[in-house]
TORKOL-4160 file (C-alpha; in steps of 0.2 Angstrom, whole numbers, padded with zeros to 4 digits, m for minus):
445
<pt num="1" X="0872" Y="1324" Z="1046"/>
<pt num="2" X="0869" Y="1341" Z="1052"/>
<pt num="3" X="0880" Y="1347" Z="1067"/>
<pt num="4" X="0878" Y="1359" Z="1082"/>
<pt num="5" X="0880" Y="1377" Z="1077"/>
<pt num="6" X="0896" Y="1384" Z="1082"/>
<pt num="7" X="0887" Y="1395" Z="1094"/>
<pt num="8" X="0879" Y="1383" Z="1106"/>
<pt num="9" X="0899" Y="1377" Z="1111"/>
<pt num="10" X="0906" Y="1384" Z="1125"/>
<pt num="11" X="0922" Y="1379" Z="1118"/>
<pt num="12" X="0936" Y="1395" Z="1117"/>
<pt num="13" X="0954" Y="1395" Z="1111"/>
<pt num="14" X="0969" Y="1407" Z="1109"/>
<pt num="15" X="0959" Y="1415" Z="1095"/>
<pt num="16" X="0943" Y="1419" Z="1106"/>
<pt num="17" X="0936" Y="1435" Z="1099"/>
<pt num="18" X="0921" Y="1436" Z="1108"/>
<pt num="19" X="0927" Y="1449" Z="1118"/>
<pt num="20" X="0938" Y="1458" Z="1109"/>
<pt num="21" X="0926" Y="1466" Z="1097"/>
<pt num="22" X="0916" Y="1482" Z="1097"/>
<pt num="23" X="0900" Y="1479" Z="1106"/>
<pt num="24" X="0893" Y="1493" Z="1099"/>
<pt num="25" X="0894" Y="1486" Z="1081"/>
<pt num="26" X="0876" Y="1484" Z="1072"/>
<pt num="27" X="0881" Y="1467" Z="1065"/>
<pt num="28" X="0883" Y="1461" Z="1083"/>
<pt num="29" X="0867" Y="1467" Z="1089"/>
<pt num="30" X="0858" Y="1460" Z="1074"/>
<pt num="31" X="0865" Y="1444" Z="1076"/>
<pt num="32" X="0857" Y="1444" Z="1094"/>
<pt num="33" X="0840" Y="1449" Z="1089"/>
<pt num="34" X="0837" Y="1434" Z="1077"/>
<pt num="35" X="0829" Y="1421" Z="1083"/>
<pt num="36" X="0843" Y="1407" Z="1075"/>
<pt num="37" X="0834" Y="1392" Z="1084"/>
<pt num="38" X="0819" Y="1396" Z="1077"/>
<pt num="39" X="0828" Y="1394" Z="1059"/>
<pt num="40" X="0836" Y="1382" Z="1064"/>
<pt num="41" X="0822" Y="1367" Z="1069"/>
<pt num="42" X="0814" Y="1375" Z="1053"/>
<pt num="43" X="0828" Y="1368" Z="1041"/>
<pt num="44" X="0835" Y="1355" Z="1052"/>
<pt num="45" X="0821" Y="1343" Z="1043"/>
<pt num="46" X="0828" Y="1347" Z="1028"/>
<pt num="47" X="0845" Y="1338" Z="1031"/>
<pt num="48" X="0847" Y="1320" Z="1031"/>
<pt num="49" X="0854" Y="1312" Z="1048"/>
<pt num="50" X="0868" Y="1300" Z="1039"/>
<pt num="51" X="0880" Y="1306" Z="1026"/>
<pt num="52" X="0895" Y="1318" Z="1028"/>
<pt num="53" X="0893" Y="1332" Z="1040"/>
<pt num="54" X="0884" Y="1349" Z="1032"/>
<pt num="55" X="0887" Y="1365" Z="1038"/>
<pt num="56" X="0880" Y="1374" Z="1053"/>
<pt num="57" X="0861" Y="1383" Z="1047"/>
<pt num="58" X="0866" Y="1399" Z="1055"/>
<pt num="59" X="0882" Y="1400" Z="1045"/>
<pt num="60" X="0874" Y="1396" Z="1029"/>
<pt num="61" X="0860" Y="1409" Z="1034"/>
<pt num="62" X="0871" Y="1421" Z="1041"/>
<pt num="63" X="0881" Y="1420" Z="1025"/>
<pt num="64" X="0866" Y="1422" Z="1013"/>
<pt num="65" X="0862" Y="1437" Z="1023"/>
<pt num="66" X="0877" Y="1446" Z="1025"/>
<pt num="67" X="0879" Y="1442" Z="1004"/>
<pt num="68" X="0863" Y="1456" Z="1001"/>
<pt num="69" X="0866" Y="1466" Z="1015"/>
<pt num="70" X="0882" Y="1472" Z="1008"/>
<pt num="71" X="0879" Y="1467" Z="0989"/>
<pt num="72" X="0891" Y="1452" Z="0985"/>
<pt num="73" X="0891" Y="1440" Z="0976"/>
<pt num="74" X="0895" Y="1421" Z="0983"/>
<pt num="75" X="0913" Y="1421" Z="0980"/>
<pt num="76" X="0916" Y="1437" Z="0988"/>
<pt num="77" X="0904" Y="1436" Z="1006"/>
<pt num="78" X="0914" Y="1419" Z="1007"/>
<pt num="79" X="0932" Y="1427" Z="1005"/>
<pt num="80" X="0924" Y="1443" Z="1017"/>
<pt num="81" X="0919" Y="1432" Z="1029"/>
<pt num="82" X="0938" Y="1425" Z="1031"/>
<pt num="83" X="0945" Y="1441" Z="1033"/>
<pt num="84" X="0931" Y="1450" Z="1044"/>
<pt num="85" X="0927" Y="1444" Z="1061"/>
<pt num="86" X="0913" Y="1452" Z="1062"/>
<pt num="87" X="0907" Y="1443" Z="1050"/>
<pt num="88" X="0911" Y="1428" Z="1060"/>
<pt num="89" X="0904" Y="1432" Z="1074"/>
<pt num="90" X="0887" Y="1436" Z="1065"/>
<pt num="91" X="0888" Y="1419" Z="1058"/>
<pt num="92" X="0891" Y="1412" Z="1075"/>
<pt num="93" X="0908" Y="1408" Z="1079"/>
<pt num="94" X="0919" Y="1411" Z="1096"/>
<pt num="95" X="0935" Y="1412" Z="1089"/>
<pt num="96" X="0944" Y="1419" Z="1073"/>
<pt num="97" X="0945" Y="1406" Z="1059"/>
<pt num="98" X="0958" Y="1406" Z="1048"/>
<pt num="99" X="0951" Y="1393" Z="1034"/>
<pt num="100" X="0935" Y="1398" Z="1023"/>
<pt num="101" X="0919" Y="1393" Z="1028"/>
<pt num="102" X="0912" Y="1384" Z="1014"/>
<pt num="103" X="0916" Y="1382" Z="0995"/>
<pt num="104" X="0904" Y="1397" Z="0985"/>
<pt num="105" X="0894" Y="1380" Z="0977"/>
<pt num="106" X="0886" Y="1375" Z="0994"/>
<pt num="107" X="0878" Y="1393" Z="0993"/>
<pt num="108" X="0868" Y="1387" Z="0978"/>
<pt num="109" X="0866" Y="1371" Z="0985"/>
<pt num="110" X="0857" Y="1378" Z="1001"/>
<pt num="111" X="0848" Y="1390" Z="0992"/>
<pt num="112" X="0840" Y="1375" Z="0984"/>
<pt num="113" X="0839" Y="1365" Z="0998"/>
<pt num="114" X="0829" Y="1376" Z="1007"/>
<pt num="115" X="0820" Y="1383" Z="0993"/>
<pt num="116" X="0808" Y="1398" Z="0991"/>
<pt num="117" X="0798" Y="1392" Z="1007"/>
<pt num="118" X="0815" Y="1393" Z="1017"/>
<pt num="119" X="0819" Y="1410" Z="1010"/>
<pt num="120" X="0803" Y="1416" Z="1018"/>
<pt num="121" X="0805" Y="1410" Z="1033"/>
<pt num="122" X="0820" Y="1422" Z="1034"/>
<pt num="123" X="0810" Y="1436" Z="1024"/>
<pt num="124" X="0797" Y="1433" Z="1038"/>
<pt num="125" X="0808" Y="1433" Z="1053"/>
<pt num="126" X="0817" Y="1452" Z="1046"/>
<pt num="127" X="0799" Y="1456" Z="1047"/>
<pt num="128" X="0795" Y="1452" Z="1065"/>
<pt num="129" X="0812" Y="1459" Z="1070"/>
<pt num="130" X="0799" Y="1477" Z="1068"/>
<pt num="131" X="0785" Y="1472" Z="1080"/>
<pt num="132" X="0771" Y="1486" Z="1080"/>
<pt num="133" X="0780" Y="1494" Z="1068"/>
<pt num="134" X="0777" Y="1482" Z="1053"/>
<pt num="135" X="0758" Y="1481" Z="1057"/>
<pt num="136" X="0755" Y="1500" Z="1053"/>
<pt num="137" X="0735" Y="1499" Z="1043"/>
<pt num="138" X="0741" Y="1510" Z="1027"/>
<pt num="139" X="0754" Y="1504" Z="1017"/>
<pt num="140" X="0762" Y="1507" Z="0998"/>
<pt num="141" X="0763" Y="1495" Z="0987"/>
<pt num="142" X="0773" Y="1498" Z="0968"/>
<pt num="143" X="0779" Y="1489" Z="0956"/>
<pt num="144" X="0796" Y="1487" Z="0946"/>
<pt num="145" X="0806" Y="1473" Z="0933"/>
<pt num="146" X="0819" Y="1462" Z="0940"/>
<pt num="147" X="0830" Y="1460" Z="0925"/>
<pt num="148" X="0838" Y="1444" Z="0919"/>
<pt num="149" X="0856" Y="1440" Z="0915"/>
<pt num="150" X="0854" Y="1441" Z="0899"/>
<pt num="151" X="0863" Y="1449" Z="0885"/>
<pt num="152" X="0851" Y="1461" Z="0875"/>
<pt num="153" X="0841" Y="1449" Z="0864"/>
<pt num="154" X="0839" Y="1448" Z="0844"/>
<pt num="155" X="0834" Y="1434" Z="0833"/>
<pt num="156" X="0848" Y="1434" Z="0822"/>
<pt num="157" X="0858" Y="1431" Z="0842"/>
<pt num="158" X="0849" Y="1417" Z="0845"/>
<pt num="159" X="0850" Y="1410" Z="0827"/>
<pt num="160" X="0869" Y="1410" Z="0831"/>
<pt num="161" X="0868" Y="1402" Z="0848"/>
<pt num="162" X="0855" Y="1389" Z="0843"/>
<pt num="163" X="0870" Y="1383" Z="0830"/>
<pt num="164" X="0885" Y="1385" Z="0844"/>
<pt num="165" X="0875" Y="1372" Z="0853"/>
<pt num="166" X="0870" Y="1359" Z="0840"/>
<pt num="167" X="0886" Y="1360" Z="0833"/>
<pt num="168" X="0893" Y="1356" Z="0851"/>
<pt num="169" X="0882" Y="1343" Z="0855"/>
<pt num="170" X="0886" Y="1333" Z="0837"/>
<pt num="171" X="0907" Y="1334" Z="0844"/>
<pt num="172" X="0904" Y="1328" Z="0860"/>
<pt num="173" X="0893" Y="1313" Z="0855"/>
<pt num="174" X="0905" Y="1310" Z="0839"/>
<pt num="175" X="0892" Y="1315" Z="0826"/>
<pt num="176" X="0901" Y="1315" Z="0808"/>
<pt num="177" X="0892" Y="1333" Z="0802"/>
<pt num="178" X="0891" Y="1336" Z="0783"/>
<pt num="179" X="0896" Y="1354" Z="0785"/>
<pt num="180" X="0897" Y="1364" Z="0803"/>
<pt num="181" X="0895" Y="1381" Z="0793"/>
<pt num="182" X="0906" Y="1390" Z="0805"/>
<pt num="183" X="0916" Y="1400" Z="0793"/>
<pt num="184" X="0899" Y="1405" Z="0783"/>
<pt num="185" X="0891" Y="1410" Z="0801"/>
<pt num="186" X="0905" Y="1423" Z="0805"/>
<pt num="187" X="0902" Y="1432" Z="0788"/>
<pt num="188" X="0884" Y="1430" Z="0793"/>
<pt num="189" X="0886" Y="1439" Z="0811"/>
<pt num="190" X="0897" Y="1453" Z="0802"/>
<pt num="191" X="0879" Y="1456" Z="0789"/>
<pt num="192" X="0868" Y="1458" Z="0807"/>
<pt num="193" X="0877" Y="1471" Z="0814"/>
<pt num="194" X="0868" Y="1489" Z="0812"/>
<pt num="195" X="0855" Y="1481" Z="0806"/>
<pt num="196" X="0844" Y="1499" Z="0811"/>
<pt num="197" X="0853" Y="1507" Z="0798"/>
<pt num="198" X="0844" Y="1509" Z="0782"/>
<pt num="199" X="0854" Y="1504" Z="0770"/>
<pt num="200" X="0859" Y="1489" Z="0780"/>
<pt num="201" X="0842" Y="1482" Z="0783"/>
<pt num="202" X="0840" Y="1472" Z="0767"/>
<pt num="203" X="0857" Y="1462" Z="0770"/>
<pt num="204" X="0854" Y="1460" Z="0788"/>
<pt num="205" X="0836" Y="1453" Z="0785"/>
<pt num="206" X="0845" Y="1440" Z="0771"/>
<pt num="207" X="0859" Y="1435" Z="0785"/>
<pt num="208" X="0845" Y="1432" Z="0798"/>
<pt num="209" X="0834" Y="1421" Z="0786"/>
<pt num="210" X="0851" Y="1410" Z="0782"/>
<pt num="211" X="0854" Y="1409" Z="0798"/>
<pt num="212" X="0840" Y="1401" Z="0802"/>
<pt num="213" X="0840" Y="1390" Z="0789"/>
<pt num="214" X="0859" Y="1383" Z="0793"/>
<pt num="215" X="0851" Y="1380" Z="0811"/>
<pt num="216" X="0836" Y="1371" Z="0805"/>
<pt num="217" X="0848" Y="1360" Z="0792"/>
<pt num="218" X="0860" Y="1356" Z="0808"/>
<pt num="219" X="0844" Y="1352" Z="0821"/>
<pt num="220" X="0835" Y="1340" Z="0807"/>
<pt num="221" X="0853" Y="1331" Z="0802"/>
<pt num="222" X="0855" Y="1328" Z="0822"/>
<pt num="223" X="0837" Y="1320" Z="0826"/>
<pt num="224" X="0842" Y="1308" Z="0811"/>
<pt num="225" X="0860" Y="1306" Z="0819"/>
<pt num="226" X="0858" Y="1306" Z="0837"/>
<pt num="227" X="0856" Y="1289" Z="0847"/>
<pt num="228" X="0838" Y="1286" Z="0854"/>
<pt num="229" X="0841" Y="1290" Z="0872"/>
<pt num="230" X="0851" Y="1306" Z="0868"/>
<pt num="231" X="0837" Y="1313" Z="0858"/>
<pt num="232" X="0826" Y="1307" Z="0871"/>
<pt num="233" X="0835" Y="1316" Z="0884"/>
<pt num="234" X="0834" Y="1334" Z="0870"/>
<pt num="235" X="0816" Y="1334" Z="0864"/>
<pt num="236" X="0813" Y="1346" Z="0876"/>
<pt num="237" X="0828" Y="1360" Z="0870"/>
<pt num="238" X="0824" Y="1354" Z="0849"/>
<pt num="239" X="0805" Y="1360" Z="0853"/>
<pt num="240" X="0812" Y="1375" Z="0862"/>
<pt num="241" X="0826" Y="1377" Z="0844"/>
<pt num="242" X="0811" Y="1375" Z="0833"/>
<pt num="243" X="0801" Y="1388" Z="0843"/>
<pt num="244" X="0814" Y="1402" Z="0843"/>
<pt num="245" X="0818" Y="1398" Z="0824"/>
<pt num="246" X="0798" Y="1401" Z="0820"/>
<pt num="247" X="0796" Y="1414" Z="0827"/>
<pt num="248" X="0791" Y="1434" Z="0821"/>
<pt num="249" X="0794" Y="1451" Z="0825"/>
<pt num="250" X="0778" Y="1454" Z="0829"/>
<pt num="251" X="0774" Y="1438" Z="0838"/>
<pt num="252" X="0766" Y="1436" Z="0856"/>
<pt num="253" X="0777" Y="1424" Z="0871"/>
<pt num="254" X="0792" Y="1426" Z="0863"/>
<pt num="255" X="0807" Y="1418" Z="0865"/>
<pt num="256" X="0823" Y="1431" Z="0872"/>
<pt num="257" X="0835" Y="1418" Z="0882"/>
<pt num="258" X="0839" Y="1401" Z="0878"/>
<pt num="259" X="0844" Y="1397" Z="0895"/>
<pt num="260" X="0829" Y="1408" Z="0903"/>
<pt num="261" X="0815" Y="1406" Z="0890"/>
<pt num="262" X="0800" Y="1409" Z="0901"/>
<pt num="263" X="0805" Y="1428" Z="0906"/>
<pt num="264" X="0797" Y="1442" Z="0896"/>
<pt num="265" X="0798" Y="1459" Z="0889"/>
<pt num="266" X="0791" Y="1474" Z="0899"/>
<pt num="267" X="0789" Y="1491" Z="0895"/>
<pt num="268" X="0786" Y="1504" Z="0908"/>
<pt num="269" X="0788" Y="1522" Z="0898"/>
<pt num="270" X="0805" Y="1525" Z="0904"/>
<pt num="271" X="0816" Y="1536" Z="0892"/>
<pt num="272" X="0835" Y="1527" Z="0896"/>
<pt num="273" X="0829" Y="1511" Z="0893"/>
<pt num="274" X="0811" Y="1506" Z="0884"/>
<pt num="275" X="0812" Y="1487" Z="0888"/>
<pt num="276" X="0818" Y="1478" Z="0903"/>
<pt num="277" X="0817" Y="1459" Z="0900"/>
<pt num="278" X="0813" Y="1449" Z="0915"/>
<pt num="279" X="0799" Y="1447" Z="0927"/>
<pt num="280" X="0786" Y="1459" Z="0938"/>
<pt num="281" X="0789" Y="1459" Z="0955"/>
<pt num="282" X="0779" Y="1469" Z="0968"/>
<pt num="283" X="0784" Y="1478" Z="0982"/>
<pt num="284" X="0772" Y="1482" Z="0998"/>
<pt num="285" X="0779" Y="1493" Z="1011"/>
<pt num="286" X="0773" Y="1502" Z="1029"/>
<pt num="287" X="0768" Y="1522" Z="1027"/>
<pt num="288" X="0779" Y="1528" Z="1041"/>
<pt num="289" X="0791" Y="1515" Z="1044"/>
<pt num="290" X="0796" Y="1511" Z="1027"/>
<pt num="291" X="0798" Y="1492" Z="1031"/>
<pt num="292" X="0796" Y="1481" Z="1016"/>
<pt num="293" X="0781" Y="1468" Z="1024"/>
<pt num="294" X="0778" Y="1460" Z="1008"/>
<pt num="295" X="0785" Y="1457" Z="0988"/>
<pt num="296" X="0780" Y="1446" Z="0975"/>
<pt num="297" X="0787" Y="1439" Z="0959"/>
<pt num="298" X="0775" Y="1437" Z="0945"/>
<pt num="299" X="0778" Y="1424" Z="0932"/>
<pt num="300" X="0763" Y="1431" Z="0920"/>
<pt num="301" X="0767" Y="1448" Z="0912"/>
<pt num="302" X="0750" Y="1455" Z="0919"/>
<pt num="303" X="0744" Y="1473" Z="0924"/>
<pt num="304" X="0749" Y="1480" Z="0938"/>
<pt num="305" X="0731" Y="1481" Z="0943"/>
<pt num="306" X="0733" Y="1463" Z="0941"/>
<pt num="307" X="0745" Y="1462" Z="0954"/>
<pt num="308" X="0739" Y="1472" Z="0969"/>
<pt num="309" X="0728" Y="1457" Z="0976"/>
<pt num="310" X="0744" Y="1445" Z="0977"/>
<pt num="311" X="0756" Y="1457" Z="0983"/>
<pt num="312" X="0743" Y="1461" Z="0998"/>
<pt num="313" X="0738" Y="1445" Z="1000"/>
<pt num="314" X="0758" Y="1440" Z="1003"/>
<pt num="315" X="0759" Y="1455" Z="1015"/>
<pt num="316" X="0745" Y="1449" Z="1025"/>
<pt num="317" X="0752" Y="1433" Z="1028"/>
<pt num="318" X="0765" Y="1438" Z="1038"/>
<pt num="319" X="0754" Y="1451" Z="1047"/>
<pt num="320" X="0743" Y="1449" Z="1063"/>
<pt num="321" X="0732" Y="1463" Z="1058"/>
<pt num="322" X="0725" Y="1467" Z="1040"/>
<pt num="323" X="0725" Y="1479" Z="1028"/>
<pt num="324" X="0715" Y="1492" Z="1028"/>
<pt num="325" X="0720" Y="1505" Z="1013"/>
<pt num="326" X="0733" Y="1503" Z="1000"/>
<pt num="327" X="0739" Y="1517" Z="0993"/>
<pt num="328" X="0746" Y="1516" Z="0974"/>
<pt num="329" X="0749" Y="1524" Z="0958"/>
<pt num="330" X="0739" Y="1528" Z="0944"/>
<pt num="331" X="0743" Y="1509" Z="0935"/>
<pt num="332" X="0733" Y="1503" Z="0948"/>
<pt num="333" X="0718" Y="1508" Z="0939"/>
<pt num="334" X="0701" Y="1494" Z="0940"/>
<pt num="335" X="0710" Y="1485" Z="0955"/>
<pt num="336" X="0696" Y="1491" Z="0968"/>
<pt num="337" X="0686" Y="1479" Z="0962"/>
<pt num="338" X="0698" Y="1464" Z="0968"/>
<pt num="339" X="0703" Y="1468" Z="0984"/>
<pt num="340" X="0695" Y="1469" Z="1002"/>
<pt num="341" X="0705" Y="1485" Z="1009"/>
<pt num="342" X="0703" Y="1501" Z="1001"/>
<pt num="343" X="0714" Y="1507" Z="0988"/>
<pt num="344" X="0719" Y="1527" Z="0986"/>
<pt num="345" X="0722" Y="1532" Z="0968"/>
<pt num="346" X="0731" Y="1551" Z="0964"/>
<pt num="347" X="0713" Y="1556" Z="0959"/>
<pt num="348" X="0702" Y="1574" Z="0959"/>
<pt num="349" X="0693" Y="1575" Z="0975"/>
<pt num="350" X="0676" Y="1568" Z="0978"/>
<pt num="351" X="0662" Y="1583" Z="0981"/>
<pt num="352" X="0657" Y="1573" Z="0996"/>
<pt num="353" X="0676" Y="1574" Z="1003"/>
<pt num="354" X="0677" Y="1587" Z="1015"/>
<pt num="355" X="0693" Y="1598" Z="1018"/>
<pt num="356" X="0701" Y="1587" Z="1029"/>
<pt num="357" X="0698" Y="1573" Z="1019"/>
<pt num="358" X="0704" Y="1581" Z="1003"/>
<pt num="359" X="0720" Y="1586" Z="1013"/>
<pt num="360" X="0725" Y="1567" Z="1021"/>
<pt num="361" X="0721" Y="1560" Z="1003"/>
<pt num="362" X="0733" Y="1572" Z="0995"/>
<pt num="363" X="0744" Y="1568" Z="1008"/>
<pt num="364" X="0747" Y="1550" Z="1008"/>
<pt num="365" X="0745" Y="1551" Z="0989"/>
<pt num="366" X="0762" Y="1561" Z="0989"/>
<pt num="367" X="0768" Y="1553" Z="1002"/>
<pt num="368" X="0765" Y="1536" Z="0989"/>
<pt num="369" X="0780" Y="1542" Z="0981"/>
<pt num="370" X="0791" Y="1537" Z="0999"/>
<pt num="371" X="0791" Y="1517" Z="0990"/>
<pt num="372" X="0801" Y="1523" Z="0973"/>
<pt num="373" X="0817" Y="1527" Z="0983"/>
<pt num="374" X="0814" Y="1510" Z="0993"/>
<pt num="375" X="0815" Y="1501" Z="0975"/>
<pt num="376" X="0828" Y="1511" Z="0970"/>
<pt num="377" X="0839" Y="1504" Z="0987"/>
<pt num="378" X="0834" Y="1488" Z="0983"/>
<pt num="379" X="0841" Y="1487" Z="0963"/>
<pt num="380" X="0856" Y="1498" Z="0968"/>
<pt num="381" X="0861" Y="1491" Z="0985"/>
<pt num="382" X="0855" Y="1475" Z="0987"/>
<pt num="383" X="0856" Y="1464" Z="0972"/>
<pt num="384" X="0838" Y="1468" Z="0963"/>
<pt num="385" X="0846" Y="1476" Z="0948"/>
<pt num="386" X="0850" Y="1459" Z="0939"/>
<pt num="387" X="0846" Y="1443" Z="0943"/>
<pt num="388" X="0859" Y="1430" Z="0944"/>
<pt num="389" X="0849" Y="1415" Z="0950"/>
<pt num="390" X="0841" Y="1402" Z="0939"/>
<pt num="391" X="0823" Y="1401" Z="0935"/>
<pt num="392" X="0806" Y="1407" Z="0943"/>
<pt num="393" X="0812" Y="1402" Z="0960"/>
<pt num="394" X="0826" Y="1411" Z="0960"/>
<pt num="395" X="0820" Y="1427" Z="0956"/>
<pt num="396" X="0807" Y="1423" Z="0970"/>
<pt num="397" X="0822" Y="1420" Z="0979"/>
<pt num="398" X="0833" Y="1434" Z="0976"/>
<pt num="399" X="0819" Y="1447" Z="0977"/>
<pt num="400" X="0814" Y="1441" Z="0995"/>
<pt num="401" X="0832" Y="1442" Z="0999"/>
<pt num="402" X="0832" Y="1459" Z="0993"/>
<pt num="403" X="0818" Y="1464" Z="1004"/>
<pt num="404" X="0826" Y="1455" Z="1019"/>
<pt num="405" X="0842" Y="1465" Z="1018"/>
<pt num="406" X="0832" Y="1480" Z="1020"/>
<pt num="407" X="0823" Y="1476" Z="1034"/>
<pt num="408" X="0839" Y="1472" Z="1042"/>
<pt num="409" X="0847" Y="1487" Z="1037"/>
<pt num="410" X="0832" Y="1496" Z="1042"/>
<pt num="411" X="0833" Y="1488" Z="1062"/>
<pt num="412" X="0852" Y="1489" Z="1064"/>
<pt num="413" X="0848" Y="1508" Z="1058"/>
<pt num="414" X="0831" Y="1510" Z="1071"/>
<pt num="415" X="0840" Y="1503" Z="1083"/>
<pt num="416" X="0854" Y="1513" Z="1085"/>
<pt num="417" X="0846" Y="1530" Z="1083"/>
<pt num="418" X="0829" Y="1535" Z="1092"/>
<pt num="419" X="0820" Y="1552" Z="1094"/>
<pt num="420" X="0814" Y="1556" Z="1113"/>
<pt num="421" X="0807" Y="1574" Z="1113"/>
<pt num="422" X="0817" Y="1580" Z="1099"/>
<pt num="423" X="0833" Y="1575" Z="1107"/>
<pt num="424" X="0843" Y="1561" Z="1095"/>
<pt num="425" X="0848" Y="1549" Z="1107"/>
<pt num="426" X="0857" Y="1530" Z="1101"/>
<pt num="427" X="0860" Y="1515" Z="1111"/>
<pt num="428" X="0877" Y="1508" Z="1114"/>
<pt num="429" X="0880" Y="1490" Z="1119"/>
<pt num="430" X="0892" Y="1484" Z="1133"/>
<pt num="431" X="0898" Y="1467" Z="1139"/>
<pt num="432" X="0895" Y="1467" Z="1158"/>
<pt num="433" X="0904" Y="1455" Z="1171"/>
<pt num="434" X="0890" Y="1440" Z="1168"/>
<pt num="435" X="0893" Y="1440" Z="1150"/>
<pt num="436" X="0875" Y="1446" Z="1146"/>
<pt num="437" X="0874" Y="1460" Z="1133"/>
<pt num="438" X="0864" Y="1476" Z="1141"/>
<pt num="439" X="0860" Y="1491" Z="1131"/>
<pt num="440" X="0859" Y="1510" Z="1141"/>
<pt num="441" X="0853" Y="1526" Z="1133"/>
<pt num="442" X="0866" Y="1540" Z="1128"/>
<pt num="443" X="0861" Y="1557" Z="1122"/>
<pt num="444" X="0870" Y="1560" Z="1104"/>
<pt num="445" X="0881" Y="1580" Z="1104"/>
């Protein structure tokens, strides 16, 4: 059953705090700007009208908002919004509430209610917050790795864990095992460490290929062990054992997470750290305005060139006017030939070009480098760095939040601060006598 939103009752109390907080505050303003009826008939249809009450949509909104706007994690947004009224008032509420919102569990279980189509109803509606200024013609597009959660992977690790679980599944089905090898794998884990060093290769590779054979000893005695429906229920993980246990050095679609298996190693030439495991995502953003109108998540590790036609093609949804030249980098090589709009490649000049040509391309082609700082915001501020959701969907999910946080941060910043004839000038909220919020123009010293 899902309940009005705190909001739409006129209902005060001695803790009122609608007008007792600065007007002036950009969390305030922001929350009046979105458009929460419109999210809210979106994911009402996602609720059931029996069972136990659920929680108001624009709490649960506001909450996942105001997580990657200030980069926390569940826990910590759901103690901050105890302690931070404006927080509160963001979410919705009249008056100060001195209980938590919600337990941090029913932030996963609305992210997975509303799902990666949900999430882009609230990427879409941080878009059209912009107006005119998303639907600028020229845009940048780039892109970067979100990492996993993962530990840094090696076979000989996941030999080791493959082991940890069988041997874990045997206790809690009350399997009698021959022999759970755990003192020998201990040894075995002391003989993989440095396994660089020269002289320490040969043991390390012996340690590796026992410990594949204890795992492989342990996975067959459980499929002769195991009760029908249990196996049943773990063909999938044995095949996924069996895979990571086969597998080489040198191999393609390799295996480096047990709980994440489909992400993949990428390599983009940078001297701190050669591999990034995870997935591609890309990144479109406005020329002047520096609004984030677009991202994608690629589950394929494909070329970037690759890339460039969904990345514009998600942009575009959300657009009312299209694309008409995309500038990119030079790993965008060969992808002319599959989009419509043109795309600008740092390239020598054309001898047709003339000098005002040559001068806008060089231009936009250094001004191309605007969308790595936007990147480097989104990894360091708002969550992009490492993914901690589960699966495909949620690193759809967390990059799309990612992108929404800055195209809220980037409102409550335009917003607040404007340029007329070279004068700064900044707009200051005050609650007038009928209640209604109005907005006047004062010149910044």
């Amino acid at each position: 059953m899902l309940p009005e939103s705190p909001c739409d009752s006129a209902q005060t109390g001695f803790f009122d705090i609608a007008n007792q907080l600065d007007f002036n505050h950009p969390l305030i303003a922001l929350g009046d700007a979105i458009d929460w009826l419109k999210l809210e008939s979106a994911f009402a249809t996602l609720y059931s009208p029996k069972g136990r009450g659920a929680k108001p949509i624009r709490l649960m909104s506001g909450l996942l908002m105001l997580k990657q706007l200030h980069n926390l994690s569940d826990e910590s947004v759901i103690a901050q919004w105890q302690m931070n009224p404006y927080y509160q008032v963001f979410c919705g509420e009249t008056s100060f509430q001195t209980c938590l919102p919600c337990h941090s569990t029913e932030l996963v279980k609305f992210r997975q209610r509303i799902g990666e189509a949900g999430v882009k109803q609230l990427f879409a509606m941080s878009v059209s917050l912009h107006k005119e200024a998303a639907e600028e013609p020229t845009v940048l597009v780039d892109t970067t790795v979100q990492e996993k959660a993962i530990s840094y992977p090696t076979d000989s690790k996941l030999a080791i864990k493959i082991i940890n679980r069988l041997n874990r599944l045997a206790k809690r089905h009350g399997i009698k095992q021959r022999r759970t090898f755990v003192k020998e794998v201990r040894a075995l884990r002391l003989a993989c460490r440095h396994f660089r060093h020269v002289k320490r290769r040969s043991k390390a590779k012996k340690a590796l290929k026992r410990l594949r054979t204890i795992a492989g000893i342990l996975l067959r005695e459980l499929q002769r062990k195991l009760p029908e429906s249990v196996l049943h229920e773990e063909t999938e993980r044995f095949a996924l054992y069996e895979r990571v246990l086969a597998q080489q050095p040198k191999d393609k679609n390799k295996v480096y997470s047990l709980h994440e298996p489909d992400i993949y190693c990428v390599g983009k030439g940078k001297d701190h750290k050669p591999y990034e495991y995870g997935r591609k995502a890309s990144v479109v953003s406005t020329l002047d305005s520096q609004i984030i109108i677009g991202v994608a998540s690629h589950d394929q590790h494909e070329h970037d060139s690759k890339t460039l036609k969904t990345a514009l093609s998600e942009a575009e949804a959300l657009r009312e006017t299209a694309i008409t030249m995309a500038v990119v980098d030079r790993g965008y090589r060969g992808a002319k030939k599959t989009v419509d709009a043109e795309v600008l490649l740092p390239s020598a000049p054309l001898k047709r070009d003339t000098p005002a040509q040559k001068q806008e391309k060089r231009r936009l082609c250094q001004r191309r480098a605007a969308i790595e700082p936007i990147i480097g915001h989104l990894k360091h501020d708002y969550r992009l760095s490492r993914n901690w959701l589960k699966g495909s969907e949620g690193d759809a999910i967390n990059l799309l939040m990612a992108a929404c946080a800055w195209n809220l941060k980037k409102w409550m910043i335009a917003f607040f601060l404007f340029e007329i004839n070279g004068v700064w000038c900044a707009y200051f909220a005050h609650n007038s006598t009928d209640n209604e919020t109005r907005y006047i123009w004062l010149k910044l010293s």
